[in-house]
ZAFIPA-479901 format. One line per field, with one value per residue (C-alpha): residue in three letters; x, z, y. Coordinates in steps of 0.02 Angstrom, whole numbers, plus 50000, padded with zeros to 5 digits. Last residue first. Layout:
BEGIN
type [ALA; ...];
px [X; ...];
pz [Z; ...];
py [Y; ...];
***
This chain:
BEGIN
type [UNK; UNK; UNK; UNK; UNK; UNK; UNK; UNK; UNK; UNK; UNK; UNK; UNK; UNK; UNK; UNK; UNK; UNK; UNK; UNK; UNK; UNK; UNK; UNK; UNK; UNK; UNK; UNK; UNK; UNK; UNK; UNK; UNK; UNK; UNK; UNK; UNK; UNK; UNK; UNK; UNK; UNK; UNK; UNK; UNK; UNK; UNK; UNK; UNK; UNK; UNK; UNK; UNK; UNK; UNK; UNK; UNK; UNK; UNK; UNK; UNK; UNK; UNK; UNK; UNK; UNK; UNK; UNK; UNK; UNK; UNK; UNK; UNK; UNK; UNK; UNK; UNK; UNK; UNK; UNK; UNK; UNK; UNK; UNK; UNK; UNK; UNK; UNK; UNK; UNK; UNK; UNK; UNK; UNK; UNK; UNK; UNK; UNK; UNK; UNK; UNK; UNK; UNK; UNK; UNK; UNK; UNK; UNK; UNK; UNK; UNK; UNK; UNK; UNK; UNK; UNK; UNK; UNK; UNK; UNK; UNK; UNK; UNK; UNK; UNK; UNK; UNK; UNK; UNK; UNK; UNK; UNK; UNK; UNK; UNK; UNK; UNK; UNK; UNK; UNK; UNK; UNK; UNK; UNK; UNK; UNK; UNK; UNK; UNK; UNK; UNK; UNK; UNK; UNK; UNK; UNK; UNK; UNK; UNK; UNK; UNK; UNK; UNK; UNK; UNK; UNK; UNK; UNK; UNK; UNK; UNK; UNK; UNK; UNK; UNK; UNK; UNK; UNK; UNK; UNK; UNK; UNK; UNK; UNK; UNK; UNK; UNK; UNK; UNK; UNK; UNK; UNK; UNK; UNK; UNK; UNK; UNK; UNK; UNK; UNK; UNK; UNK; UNK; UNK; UNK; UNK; UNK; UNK; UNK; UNK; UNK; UNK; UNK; UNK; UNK; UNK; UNK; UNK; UNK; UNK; UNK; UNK; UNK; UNK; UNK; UNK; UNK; UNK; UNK; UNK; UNK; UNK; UNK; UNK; UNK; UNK; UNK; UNK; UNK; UNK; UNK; UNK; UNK; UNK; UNK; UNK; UNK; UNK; UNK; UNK; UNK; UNK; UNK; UNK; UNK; UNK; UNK; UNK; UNK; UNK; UNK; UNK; UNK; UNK; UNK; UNK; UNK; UNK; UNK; UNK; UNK; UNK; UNK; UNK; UNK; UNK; UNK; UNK; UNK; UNK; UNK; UNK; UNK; UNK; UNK; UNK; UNK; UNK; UNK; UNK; UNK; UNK; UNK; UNK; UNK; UNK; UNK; UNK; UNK; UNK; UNK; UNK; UNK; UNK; UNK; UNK; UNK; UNK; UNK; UNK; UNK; UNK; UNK; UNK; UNK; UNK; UNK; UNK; UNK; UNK; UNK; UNK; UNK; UNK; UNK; UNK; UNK; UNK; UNK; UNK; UNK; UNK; UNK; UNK; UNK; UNK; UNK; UNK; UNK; UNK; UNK; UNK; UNK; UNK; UNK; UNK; UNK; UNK; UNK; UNK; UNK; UNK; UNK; UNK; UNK; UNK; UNK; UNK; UNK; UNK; UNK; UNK; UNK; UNK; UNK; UNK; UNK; UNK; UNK; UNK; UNK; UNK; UNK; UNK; UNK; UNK; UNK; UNK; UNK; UNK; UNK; UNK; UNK; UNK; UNK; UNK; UNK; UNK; UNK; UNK; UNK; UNK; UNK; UNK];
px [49435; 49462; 49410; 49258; 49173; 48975; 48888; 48881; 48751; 48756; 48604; 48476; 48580; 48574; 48396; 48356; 48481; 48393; 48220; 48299; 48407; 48272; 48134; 48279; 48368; 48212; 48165; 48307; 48359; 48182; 48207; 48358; 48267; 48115; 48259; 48351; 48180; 48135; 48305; 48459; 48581; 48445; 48485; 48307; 48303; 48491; 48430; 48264; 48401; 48500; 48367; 48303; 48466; 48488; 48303; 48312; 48478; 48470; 48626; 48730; 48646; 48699; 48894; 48906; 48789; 48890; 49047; 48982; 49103; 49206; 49342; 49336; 49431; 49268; 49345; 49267; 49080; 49091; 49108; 48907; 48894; 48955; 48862; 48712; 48728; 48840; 48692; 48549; 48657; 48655; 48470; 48439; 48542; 48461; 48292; 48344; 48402; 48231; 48140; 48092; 48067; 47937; 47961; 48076; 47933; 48025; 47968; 47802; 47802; 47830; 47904; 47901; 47752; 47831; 47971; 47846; 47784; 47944; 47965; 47785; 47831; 47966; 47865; 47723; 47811; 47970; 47868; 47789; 47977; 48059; 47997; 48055; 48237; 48264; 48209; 48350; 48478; 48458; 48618; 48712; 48837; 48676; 48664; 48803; 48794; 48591; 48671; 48800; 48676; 48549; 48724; 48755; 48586; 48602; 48695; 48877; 48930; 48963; 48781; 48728; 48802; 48766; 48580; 48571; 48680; 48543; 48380; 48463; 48510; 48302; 48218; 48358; 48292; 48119; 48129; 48183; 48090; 47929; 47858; 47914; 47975; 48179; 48291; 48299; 48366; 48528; 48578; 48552; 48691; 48796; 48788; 48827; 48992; 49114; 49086; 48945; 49059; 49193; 49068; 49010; 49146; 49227; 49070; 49104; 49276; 49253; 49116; 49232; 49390; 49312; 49238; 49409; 49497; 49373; 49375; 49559; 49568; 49490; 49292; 49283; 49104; 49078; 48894; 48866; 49062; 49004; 48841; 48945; 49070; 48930; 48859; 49031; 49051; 48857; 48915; 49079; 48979; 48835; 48969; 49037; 48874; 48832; 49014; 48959; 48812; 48855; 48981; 48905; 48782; 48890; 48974; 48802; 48713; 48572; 48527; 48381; 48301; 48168; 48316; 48426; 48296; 48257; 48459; 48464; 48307; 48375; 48557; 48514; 48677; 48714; 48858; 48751; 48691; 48863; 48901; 48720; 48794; 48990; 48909; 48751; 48899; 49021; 48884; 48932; 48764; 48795; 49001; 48968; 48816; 48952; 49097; 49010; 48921; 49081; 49180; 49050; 48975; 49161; 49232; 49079; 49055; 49250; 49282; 49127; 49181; 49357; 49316; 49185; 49322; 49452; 49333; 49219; 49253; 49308; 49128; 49049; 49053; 49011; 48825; 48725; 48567; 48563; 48658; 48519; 48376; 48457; 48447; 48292; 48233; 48345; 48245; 48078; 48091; 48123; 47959; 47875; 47972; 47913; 47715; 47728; 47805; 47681; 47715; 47731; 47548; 47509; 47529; 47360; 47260; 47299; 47429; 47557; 47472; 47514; 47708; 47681; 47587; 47730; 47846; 47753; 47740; 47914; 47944; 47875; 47991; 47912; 47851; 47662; 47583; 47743; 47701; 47495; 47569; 47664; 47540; 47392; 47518; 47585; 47396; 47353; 47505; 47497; 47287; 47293; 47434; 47350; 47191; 47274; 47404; 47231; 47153; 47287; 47279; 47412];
pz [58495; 58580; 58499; 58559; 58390; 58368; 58190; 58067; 58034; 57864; 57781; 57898; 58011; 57877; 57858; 58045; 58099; 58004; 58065; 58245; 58218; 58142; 58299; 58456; 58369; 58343; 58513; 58606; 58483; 58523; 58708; 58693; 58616; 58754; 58881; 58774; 58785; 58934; 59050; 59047; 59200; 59336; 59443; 59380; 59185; 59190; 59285; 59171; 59022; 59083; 59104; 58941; 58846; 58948; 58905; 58738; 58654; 58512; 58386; 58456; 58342; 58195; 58217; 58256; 58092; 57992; 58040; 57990; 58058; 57954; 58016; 58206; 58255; 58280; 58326; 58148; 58229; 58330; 58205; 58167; 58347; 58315; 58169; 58236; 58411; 58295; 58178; 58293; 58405; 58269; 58233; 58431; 58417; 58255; 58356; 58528; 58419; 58340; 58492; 58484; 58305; 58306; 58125; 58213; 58340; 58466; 58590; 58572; 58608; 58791; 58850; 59035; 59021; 58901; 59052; 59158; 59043; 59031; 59222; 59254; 59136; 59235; 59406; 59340; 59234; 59349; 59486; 59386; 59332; 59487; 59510; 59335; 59336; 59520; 59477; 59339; 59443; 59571; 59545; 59573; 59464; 59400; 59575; 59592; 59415; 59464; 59610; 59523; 59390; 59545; 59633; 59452; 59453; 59633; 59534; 59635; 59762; 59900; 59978; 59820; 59786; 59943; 59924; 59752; 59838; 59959; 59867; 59745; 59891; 59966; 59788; 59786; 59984; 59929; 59778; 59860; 60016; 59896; 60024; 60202; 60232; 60244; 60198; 60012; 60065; 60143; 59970; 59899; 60028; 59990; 59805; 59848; 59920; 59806; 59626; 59650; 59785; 59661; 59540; 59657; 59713; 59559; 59505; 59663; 59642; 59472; 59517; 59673; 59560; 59432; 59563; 59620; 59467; 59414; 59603; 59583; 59421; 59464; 59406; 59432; 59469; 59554; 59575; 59380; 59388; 59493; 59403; 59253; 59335; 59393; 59200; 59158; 59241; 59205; 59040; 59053; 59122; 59001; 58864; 58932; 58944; 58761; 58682; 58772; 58683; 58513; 58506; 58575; 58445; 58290; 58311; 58319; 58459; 58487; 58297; 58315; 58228; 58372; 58486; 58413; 58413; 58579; 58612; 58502; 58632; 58800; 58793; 58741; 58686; 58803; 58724; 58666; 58843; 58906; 58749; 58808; 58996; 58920; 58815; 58967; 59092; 58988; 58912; 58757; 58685; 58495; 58474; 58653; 58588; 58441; 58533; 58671; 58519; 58434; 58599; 58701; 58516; 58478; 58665; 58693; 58520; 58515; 58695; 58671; 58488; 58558; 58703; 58611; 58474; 58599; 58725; 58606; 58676; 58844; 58881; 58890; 59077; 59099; 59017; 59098; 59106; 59299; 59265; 59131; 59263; 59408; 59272; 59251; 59428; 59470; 59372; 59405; 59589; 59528; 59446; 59579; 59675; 59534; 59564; 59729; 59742; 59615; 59476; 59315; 59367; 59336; 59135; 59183; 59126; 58953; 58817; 58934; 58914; 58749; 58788; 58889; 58780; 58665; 58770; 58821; 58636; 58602; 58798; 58692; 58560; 58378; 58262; 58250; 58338; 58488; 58479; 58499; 58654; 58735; 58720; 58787; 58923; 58975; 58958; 59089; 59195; 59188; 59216; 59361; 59435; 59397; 59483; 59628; 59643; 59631; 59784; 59893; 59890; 59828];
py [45178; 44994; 44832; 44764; 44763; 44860; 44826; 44963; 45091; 45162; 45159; 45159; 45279; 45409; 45433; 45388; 45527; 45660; 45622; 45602; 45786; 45913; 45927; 45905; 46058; 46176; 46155; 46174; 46310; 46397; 46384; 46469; 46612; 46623; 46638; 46743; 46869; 46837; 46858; 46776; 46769; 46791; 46609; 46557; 46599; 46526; 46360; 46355; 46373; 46248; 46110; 46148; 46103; 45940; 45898; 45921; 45958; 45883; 45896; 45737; 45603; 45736; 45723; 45536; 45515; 45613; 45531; 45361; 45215; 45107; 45122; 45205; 45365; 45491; 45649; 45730; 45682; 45835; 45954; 45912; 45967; 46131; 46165; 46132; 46257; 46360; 46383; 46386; 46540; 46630; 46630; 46658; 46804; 46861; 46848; 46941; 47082; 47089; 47083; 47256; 47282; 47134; 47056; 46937; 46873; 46759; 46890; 46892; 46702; 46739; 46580; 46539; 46421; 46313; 46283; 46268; 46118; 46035; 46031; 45983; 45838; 45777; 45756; 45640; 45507; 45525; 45433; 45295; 45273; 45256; 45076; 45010; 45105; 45052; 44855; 44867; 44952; 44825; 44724; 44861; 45002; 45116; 45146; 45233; 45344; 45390; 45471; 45562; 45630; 45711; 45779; 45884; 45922; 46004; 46138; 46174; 46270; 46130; 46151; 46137; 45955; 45897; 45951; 45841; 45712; 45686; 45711; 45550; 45452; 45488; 45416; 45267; 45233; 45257; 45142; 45003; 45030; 45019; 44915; 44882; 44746; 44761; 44613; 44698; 44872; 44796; 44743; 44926; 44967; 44823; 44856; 45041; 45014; 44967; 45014; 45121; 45209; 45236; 45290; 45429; 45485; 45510; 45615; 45719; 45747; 45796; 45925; 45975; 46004; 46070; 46213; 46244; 46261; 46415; 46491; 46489; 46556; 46697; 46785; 46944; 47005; 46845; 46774; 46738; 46679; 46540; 46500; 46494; 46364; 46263; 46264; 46216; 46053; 46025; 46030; 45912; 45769; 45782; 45781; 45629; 45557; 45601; 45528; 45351; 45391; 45454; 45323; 45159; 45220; 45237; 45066; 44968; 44885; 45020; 45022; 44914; 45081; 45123; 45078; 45215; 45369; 45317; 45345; 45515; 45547; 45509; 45552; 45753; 45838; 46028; 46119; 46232; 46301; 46345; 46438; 46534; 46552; 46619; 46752; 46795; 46822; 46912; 47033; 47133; 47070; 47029; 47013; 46916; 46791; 46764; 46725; 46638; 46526; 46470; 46447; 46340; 46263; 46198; 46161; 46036; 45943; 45910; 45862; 45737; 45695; 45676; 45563; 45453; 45406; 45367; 45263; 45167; 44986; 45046; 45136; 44973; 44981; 45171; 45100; 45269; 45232; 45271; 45422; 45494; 45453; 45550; 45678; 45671; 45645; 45811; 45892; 45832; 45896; 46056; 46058; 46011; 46146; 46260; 46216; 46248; 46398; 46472; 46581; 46478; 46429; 46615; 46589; 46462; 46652; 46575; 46602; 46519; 46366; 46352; 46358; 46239; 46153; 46149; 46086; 45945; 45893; 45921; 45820; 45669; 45666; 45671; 45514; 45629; 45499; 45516; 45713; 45714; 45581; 45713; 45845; 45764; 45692; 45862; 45940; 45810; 45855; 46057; 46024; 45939; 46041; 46203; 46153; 46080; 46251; 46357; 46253; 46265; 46450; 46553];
***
């Protein structure tokens, strides 16, 4: 494709991403709704090709790891102590419940291992960024419920790139063993050990050594080059780079800098993460989320099924909270979106071959439908009940 073509989609894929995101902030929505949608748009026009080109999807891929390098660096592990119980067992909870719920169903429906235990894999997904923007619109940030959903949301991030690397694995294994399953835990945990480990001791030092240099936006270069590094460590170990991408953004999010990183990467992420959402619009056939269409029909009711557990589920979640005094409900539904998480995995499955079109274009509908019902229901309920934060554990 010529260099031209890839400029003219580019320009357009980012200034349709920011007509689209801010349509959705006017409108009290998420951002990447708005992105997603003209994506999905997009795809309607002869720009469908954009979805095509190298170029484009490396961009893309780029944007990926950014966001999740993003999600470690706002990750608050040093508060975790004061929620630890109750955020454990809604995480465990609101990961094991939509895994087993929705690879039971999507199996009873397609008789497919692989694509069963992928779409589980995709419900288990909860989306940190926007249940926590939800949060901070409400001065909420500082109560019981949130140090819960989030502390709960990072673990569950944790544990669901743990599994998409083990569905990846079994993807390229006919028959997949027990060894290859313990062995790929073993190097996703090893890695995110690593990784806080070395925020804890070595990174400060590191980030340190970036300040007596010159040359400008070092800073955000050498964070920029860390989180490229562990992404490519990470795959060349047999895992998803985005698991290296969240490791990175856990180390630095242990130094002195990780305020200056956040500002500086941010002009960065605000042009590479969109493209991602966007593409990921641009992927979606909406013929094919068209019950009354005989030939997707199948692809429909698993989708519908799919929205309950994926709801349901997370809703369950909220029964591991252990904390007096704190809502339940609003534990369970601050966990519902999946967003960016959700997408991620489904442009990973759409990429590695384990869903095609149609339950592409289906999981891209729960993301969607999810991330649009949970902040209007949280607000409701967090209004009312939210409770002020203690620093007892649980």
């Amino acid at each position: 494709m010529e260099t031209g073509h890839t400029l003219l989609f580019l320009i357009v894929i980012i200034a349709a991403a920011k007509v689209g995101g801010e349509l959705a902030e006017r409108l009290g929505q998420p951002a990447v709704l708005g992105e997603l949608v003209v994506g999905v748009l997009l795809g309607l026009t002869p720009l469908r090709s954009a979805a095509d080109s190298s170029a484009i999807v490396f961009l893309a891929s780029i944007g990926i790891m950014l966001l999740l390098f993003e999600a470690g660096l706002d990750s608050e592990l040093h508060e975790f102590p004061q929620v630890a119980v109750s955020a454990t067992l809604v995480a465990m909870i609101g990961v094991f419940a939509p895994l087993v719920g929705g690879a039971a169903v999507a199996y009873v429906l397609t008789h497919d291992l692989h694509q069963a235990l992928f779409l589980g894999a995709v419900l288990t997904a909860t989306s940190v960024g926007i249940t926590a923007r939800v949060l901070s619109d409400l001065q909420a940030a500082r109560s019981r419920e949130a140090k819960i959903i989030l502390g709960a949301a990072v673990i569950d991030d944790i544990l669901g790139l743990l599994l998409l690397s083990l569905v990846l694995q079994f993807t390229a294994n006919a028959i997949p063993s027990v060894w290859r399953v313990i062995a790929t835990t073993g190097l996703a945990c090893g890695l995110l050990v690593a990784a806080v480990l070395i925020g804890i001791r070595l990174a400060p030092p590191l980030v340190g050594l970036t300040q007596r240099l010159r040359t400008r936006g070092i800073l955000v270069t050498t964070a920029f080059l860390f989180c490229l590094a562990l992404a490519g460590l990470a795959k060349v170990i047999g895992l998803a780079e985005i698991v290296g991408a969240f490791a990175a953004g856990l180390v630095l999010a242990r130094t002195q800098d990780r305020t200056d990183i956040q500002r500086q990467i941010r002009p960065i992420t605000d042009i590479f993460i969109p493209v991602f959402f966007v593409l990921v619009g641009l992927h979606v056939n909406l013929a094919t989320v068209n019950p009354l269409d005989a030939g997707h029909r199948h692809a429909a009711l698993i989708g519908a099924a799919l929205l309950v557990i994926a709801v349901l589920g997370k809703l369950l979640a909220g029964a591991g909270v252990r904390r007096k005094g704190v809502s339940r409900l609003a534990v369970g539904v601050g966990m519902i979106p999946r967003g960016e998480v959700g997408l991620i995995f489904a442009s990973v499955g759409l990429r590695e071959g384990v869903i095609q079109g149609d339950l592409y274009a289906q999981v891209v509908m729960i993301v969607f439908v999810s991330t649009l019902i949970a902040p209007s229901w949280l607000k409701r309920i967090m209004s009312r009940t939210a409770s002020p934060i203690k620093t007892s554990p649980g």
